[in-house]
PAGUTOR-725337 format. One record per residue (C-alpha): x, y, z. Coordinates in steps of 0.02 Angstrom, whole numbers, plus 32768, in hexadecimal, padded with zeros to 4 digits. Example, Ala and Ser with C-alpha at 12.3 -4.5 7.8 and 13.67 -1.06 7.14 Angstrom:
# PAGUTOR-725337
     X     Y     Z
  8267  7F1F  8186
  82AC  7FCB  8165
***
This chain:
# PAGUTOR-725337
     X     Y     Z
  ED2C  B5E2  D900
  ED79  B5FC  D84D
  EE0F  B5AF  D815
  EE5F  B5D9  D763
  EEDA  B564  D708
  EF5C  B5B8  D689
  EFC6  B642  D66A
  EFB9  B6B8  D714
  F024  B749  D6F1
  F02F  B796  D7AC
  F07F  B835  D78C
  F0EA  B834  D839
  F193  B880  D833
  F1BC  B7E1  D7CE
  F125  B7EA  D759
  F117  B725  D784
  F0D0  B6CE  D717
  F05E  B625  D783
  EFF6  B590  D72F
  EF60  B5A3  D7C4
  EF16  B639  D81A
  EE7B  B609  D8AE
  EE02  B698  D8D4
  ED9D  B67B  D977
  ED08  B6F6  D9B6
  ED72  B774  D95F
  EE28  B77C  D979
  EEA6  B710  D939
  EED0  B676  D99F
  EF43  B632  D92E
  EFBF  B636  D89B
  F042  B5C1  D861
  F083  B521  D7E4
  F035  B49C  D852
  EF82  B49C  D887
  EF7C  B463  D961
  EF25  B3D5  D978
  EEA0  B42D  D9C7
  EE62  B490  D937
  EE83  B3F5  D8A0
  EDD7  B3B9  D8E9
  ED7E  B450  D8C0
  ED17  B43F  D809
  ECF8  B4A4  D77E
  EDBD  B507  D761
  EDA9  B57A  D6EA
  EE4D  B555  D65D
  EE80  B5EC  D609
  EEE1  B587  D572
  EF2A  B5FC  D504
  EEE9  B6A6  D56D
  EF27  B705  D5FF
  EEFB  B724  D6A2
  EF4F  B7DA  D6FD
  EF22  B856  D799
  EEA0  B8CF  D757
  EEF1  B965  D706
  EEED  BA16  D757
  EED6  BAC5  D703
  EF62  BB11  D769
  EF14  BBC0  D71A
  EE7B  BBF4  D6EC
  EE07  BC91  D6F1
  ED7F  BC0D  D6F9
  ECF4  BC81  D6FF
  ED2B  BCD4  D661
  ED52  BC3A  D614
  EC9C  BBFB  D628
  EC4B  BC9A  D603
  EC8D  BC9C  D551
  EC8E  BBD3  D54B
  EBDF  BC0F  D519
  EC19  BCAF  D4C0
  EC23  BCCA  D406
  ECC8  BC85  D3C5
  ED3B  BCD0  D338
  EDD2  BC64  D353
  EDB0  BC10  D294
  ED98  BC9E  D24B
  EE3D  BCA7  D1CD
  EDFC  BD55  D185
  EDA6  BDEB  D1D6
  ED02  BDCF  D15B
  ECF5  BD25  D1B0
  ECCC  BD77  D257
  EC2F  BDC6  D220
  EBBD  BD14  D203
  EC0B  BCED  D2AB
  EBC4  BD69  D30A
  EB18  BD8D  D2A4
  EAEE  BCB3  D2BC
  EB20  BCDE  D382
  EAA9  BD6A  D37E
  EA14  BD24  D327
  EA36  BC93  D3A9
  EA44  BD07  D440
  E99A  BD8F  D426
  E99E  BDAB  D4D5
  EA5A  BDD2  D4FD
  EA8B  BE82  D52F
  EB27  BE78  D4FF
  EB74  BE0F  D479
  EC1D  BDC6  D4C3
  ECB6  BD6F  D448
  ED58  BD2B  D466
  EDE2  BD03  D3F2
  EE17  BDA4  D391
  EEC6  BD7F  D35F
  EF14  BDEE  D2D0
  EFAB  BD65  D2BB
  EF17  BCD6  D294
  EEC1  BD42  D20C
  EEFF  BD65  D166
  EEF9  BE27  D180
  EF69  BE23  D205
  EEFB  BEA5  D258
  EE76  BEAB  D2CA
  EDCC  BEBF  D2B4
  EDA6  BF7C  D2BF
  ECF7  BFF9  D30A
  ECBE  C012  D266
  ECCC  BF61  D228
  EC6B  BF2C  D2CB
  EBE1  BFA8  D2AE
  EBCE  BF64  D1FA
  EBA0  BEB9  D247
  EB3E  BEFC  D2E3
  EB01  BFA0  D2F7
  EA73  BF9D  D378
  EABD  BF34  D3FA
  EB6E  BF3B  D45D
  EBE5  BEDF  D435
  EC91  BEA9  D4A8
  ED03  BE2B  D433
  EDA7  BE0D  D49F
  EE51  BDDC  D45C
  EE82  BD24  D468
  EF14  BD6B  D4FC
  EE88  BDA4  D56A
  EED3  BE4F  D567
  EE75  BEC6  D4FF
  EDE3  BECD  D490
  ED73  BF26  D3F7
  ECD0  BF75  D40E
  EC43  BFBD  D3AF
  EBFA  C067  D3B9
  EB65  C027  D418
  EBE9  BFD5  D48C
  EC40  C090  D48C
  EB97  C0EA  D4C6
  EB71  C085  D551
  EC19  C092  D591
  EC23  C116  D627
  ECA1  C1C5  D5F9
  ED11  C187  D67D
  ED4C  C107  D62A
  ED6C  C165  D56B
  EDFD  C1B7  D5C7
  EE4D  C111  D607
  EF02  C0E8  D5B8
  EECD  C063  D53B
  EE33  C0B4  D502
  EE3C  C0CF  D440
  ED9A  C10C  D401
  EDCC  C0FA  D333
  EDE8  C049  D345
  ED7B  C019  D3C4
  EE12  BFC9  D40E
  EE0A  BFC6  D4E1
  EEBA  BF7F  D537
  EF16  BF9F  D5EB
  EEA2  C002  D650
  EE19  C01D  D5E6
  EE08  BF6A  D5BB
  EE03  BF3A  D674
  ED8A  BFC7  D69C
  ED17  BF8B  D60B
  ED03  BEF3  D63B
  ECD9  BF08  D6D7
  EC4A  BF86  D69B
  EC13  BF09  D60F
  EC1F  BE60  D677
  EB9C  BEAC  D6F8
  EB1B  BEA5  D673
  EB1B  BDE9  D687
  EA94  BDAB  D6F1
  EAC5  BD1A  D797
  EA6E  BC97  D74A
  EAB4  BCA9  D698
  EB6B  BC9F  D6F3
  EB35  BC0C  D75F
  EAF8  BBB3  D6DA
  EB94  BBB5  D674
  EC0A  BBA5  D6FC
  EBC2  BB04  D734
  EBBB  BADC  D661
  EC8F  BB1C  D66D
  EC97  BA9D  D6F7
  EC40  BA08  D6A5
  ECC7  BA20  D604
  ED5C  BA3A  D671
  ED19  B98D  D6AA
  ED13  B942  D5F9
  EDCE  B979  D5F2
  EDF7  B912  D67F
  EE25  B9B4  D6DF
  EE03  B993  D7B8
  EE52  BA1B  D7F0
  EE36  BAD5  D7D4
  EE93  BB6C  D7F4
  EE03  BBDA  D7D9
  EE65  BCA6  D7BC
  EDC1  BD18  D7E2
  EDA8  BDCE  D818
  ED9B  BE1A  D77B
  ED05  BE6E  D716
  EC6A  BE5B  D785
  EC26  BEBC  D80A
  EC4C  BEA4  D8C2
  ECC4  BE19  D88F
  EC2A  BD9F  D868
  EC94  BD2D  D7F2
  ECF8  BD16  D898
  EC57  BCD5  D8E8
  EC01  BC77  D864
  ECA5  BC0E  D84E
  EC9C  BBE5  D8FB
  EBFD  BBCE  D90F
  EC05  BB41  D873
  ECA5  BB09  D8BC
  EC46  BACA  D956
  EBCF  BA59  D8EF
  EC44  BA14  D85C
  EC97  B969  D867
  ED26  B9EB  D823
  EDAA  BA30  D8A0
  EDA5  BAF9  D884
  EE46  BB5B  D8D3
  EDFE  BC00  D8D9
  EE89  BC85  D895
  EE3F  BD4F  D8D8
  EE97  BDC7  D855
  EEB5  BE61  D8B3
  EF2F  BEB8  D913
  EEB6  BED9  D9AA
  EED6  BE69  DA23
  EE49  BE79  DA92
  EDE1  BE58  DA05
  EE23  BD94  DA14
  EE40  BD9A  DAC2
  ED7A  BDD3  DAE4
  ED44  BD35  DA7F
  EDCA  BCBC  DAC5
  EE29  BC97  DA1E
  EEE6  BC53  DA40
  EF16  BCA0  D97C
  EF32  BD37  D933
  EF68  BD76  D899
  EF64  BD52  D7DD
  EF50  BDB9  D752
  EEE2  BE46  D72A
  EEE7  BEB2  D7CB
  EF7A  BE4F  D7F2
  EFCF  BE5A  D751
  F091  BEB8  D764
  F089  BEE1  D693
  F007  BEA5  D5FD
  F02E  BE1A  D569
  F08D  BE1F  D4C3
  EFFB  BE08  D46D
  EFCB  BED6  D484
  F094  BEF8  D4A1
  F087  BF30  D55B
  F0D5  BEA7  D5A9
  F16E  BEF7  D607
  F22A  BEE4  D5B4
  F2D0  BF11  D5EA
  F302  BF36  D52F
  F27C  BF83  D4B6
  F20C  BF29  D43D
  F26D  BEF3  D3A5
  F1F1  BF44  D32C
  F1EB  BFEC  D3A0
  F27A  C032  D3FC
  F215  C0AD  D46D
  F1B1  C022  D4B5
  F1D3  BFB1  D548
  F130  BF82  D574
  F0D8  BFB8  D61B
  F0F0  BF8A  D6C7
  F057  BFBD  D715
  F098  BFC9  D7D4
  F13B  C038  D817
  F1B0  BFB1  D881
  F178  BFF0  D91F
  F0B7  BFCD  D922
  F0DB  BF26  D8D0
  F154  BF0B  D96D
  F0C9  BF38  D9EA
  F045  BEE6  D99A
  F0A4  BE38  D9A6
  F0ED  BE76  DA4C
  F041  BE64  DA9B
  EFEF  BDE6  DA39
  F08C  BD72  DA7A
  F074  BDB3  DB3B
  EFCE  BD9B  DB2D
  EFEB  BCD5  DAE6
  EFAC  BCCE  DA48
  EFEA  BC7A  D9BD
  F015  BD03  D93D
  F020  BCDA  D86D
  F060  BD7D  D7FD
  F038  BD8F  D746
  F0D8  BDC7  D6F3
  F117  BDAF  D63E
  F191  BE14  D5F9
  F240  BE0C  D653
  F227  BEB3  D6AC
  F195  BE71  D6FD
  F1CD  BDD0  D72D
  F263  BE1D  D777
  F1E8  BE9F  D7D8
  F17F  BE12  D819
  F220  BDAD  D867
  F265  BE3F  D8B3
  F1D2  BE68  D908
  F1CA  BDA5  D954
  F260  BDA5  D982
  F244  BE3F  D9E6
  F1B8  BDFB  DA2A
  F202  BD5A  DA57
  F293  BDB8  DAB0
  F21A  BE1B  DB05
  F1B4  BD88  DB4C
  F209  BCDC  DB24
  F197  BC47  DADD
  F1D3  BBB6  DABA
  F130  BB65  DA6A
  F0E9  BBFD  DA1C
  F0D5  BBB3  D959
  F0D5  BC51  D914
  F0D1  BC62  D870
  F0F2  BC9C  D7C5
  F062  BCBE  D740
  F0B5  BCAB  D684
  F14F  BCD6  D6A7
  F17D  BCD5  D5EF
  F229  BD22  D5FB
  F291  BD0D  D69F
  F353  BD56  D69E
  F3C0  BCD6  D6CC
  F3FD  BD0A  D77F
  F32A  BD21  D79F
  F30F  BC7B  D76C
  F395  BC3B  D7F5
  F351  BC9F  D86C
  F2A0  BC60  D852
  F2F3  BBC7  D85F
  F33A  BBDD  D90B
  F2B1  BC38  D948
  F24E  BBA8  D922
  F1CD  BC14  D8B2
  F147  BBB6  D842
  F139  BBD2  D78B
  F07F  BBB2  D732
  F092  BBA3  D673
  F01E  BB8E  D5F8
  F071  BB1E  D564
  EFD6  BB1F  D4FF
  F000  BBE8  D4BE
  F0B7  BB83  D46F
  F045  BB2D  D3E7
  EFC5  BBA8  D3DC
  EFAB  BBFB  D328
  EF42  BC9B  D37C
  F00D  BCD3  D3BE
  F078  BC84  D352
  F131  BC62  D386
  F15E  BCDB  D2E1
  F103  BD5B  D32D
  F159  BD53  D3C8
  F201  BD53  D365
  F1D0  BE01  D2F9
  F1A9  BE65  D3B4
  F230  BE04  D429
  F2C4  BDE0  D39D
  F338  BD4C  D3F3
  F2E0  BD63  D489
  F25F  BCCA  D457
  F2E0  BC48  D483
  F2CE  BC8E  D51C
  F218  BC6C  D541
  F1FA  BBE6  D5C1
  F288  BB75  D5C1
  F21C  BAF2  D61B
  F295  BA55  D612
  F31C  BACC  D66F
  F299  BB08  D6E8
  F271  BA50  D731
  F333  BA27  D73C
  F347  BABF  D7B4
  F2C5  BA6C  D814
  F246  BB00  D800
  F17C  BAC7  D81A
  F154  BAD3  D755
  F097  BAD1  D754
  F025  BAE4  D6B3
  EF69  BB36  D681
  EF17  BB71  D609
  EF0B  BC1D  D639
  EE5D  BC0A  D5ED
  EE04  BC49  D594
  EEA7  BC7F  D534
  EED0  BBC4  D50A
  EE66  BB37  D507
  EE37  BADF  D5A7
  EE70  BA41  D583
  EF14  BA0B  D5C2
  EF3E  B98A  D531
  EF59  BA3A  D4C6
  EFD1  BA75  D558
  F02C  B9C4  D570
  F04D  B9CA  D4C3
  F089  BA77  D4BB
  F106  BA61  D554
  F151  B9B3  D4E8
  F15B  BA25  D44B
  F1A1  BABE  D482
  F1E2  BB1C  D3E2
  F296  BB17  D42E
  F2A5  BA62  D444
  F317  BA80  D4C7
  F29A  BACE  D531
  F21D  BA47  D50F
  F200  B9C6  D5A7
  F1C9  B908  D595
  F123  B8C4  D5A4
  F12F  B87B  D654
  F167  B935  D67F
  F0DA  B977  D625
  F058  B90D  D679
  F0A8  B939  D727
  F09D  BA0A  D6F2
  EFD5  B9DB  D6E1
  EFBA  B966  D76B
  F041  B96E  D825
  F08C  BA12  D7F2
  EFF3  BA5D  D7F7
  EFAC  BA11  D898
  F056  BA52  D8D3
  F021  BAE8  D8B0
  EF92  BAF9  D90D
  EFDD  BA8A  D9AC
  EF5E  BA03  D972
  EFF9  B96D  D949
  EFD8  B905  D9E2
  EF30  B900  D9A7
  EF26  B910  D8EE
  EF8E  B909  D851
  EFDA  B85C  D850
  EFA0  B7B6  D85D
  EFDC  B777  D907
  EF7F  B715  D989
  EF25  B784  DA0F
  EF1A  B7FB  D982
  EE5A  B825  D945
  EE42  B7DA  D8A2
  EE33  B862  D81F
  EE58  B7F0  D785
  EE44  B802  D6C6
  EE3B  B76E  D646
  EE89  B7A2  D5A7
  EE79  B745  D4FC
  EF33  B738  D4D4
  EFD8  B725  D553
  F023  B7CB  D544
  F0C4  B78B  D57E
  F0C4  B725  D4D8
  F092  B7AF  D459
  F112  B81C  D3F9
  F11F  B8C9  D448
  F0D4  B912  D3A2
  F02D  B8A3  D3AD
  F020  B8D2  D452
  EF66  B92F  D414
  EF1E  B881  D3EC
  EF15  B860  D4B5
  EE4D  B862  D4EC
  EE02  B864  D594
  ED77  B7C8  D5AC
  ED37  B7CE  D650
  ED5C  B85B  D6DF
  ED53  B7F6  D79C
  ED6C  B871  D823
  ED6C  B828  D8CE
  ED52  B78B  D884
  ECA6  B7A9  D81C
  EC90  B7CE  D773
  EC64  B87C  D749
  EBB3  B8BF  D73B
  EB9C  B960  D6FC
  EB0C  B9DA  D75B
  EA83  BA27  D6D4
  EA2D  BA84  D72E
  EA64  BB18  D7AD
  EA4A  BABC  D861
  E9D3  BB3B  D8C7
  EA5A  BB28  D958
  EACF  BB92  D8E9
  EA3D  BC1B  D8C0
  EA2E  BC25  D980
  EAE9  BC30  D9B6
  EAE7  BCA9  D92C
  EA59  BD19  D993
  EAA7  BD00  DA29
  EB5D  BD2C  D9E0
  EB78  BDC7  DA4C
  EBC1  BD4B  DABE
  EC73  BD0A  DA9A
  EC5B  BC77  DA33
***
């Protein structure tokens, strides 16, 4: 038995705030003012003084396998000018003999002074003799090498996206890439650094984990491996299958469906094919792409909601988002649910009759606040391609107040997985109209999100019967100004009531349920 003096910030629909919290054999027993008689005998309280204590935070979006893959990935996200990348990738070279391929995240053109992308021949001027795959920070495209080029099969060259001057690979020849590329990663290199991805998340206080997989390996083995960690991590993984098969998630007895990728209804701004209504402001002939016609978006949700599955739908642009709630309301006419917690992925810009109707269809929204600070797509940016549109972007404050399920993630590895960067975003939204306050903020990363996932009666909050998934952090949050927000820290991760201790080593019960993985898992 635990019990913790101080500031308890539950995070119920209240966001009450308690002076005592008991833990017992792992679920919470009690929280309130005044300590029962029956517990004032027990020794050793723990006082938090100054610090906090709240319901471990949830990554309500995350293509987790991705995310730890380049966790341990070369980096270019500091780079301020293109000749910066090239010590970046030659130190994660000389560090990495053995790699086949050399893997990067981070190219933004808005963070470096160019205000241009990296380019082929640059790349080969770096590294000439092995392949290199640097994605864009949006997770939507990225710039290769020759070698990267050669290895590539023909199919692919002939892709839309596939621009062999630049090097540049976006829509379907990004996704094909990747899946060709990511199969050169061996099972224990991935297991390794998922388990690493899971020990961090940890660090960040994060419990909870809705893990978006399906994309870039072969016979869906990201899908596995998460599960297969899943099953031995003190973390709770919610398993997220992006594809629009069906019996794909049906044969390995997943409730979700959906996400982005496979799943996705149009691309990002960052490459300019998310779908609008009204051209780009700086090019009238282009409205982005939506990558589906209405009807097999329709049938694909159809029977993913017959079949009971939980469906999410990445959609950005207007044209999209409109697309995706058309086609759940169809389905939802078609075969009525009345807890189905679909939801929305981005959702960036939503018409104002779409918004009420998500609202009355009870549709979820996942957001990820951290891309409103973030320098690698810069709210000027968004301005020069969208015009007045970017006061449009996620009005987050008016979301809540139509009683719409706002949850938040870090839709890593575009953003950084650590919710303080996404709390802060959502209380400094660059209309401050749109911006929501802290005890919103915390409740976007912590119920919302079990919401989400139909995990609230057991996670998300601190309530009694509840298990205790709790975070210490060094400073009250409630207290802080919205702008220092950033100087919040995680201390110690409990989930079900015990501190957090990290696995090292890959347990030999995951390389077997790996062998054995032909069975659903």
């Amino acid at each position: 038995m635990q019990i913790f003096h101080g500031n308890i910030i539950t995070c119920d629909w209240k966001c009450s705030v308690f002076n005592y919290l008991v833990e017992d054999e792992g679920k919470i027993v009690f929280v309130g003012d005044k300590l029962p008689e029956a517990y004032s005998i027990v020794p050793g309280h723990v006082e938090l003084g100054s610090k906090a204590m709240l319901p471990a935070f949830g990554d309500g979006h995350i293509h987790f396998s991705s995310w730890a893959f380049f966790n341990a990935a070369f980096d270019v996200r500091s780079a301020a000018t293109i000749p910066e990348i090239g010590p970046i990738i030659e130190d994660y070279a000389l560090r990495n003999q053995k790699s086949k391929v050399l893997f990067g995240f981070g190219l933004s053109n808005h963070a470096l002074a160019e205000k241009r992308l990296i380019n082929r021949a640059e790349l080969d001027k770096i590294i000439k003799n092995r392949p290199v795959f640097l994605v864009t920070y949006d997770g939507h495209s990225a710039v290769v090498n020759s070698k990267t080029i050669g290895i590539l099969p023909r199919r692919i060259r002939d892709l839309r996206g596939f621009n062999l001057e630049s090097g540049q690979l976006f829509s379907e020849a990004f996704l094909e890439a990747s899946n060709y590329i990511s199969g050169k990663v061996s099972v224990p290199t991935m297991l390794s650094r998922i388990i690493k991805g899971a020990d961090t998340l940890a660090s960040y206080g994060v419990g909870l984990v809705h893990a978006v997989e399906g994309i870039g390996f072969t016979r869906d083995l990201d899908v596995d491996l998460v599960r297969l960690v899943g099953r031995s991590s003190q973390l709770g993984f919610r398993t997220y299958f992006q594809t629009m098969q069906v019996e794909k998630v049906l044969k390995r007895k997943l409730p979700r469906i959906g996400g982005c990728f496979a799943c996705a209804l149009d691309g990002s701004f960052g490459t300019k094919d998310a779908a609008l209504s009204e051209p780009y402001m700086d090019d009238e002939f282009n409205r982005g792409i939506l990558f589906y016609k209405d009807d097999q978006v329709i049938d694909f949700v159809k029977k993913a909601n017959r079949a009971g599955l939980q469906i999410q739908l990445h959609c950005i642009g207007d044209a999209a988002v409109v697309q995706a709630v058309k086609a759940l309301e169809a389905a939802l006419k078609d075969y009525p649910r009345k807890y189905h917690r679909h939801t929305l992925i981005h959702a960036c810009l939503i018409p104002e009759e779409t918004l009420e109707k998500i609202a009355s269809l009870e549709i979820g929204i996942n957001i990820h606040p951290g891309h409103l600070v973030s320098p690698l797509e810069p709210a000027e940016y968004l301005e020069s391609i969208l015009g007045a549109r970017v006061h449009q972007i996620w009005p987050i404050n008016k979301m809540l107040d139509m009683g719409i399920n706002v949850s938040a993630g870090s839709d890593g590895p575009v953003i950084t997985a650590n919710p303080v960067e996404g709390i802060y975003g959502a209380c400094n939204h660059y209309i401050a109209d749109h911006a929501v306050s802290t005890a919103d903020a915390l409740c976007m990363y912590t119920y919302n999100i079990a919401h989400t996932s139909f995990d609230e009666n057991e996670r998300g909050s601190l309530e009694p019967g509840k298990s205790a998934d709790m975070i210490i952090v060094n400073k009250n949050p409630l207290q802080l100004d919205p702008h220092d927000l950033r100087q919040l820290e995680v201390e110690k991760t409990f989930l079900a009531g015990q501190k957090y201790s990290g696995k090292k080593t890959i347990p030999q019960t995951l390389l077997e349920g790996y062998k054995n993985r032909n069975q659903p898992v």
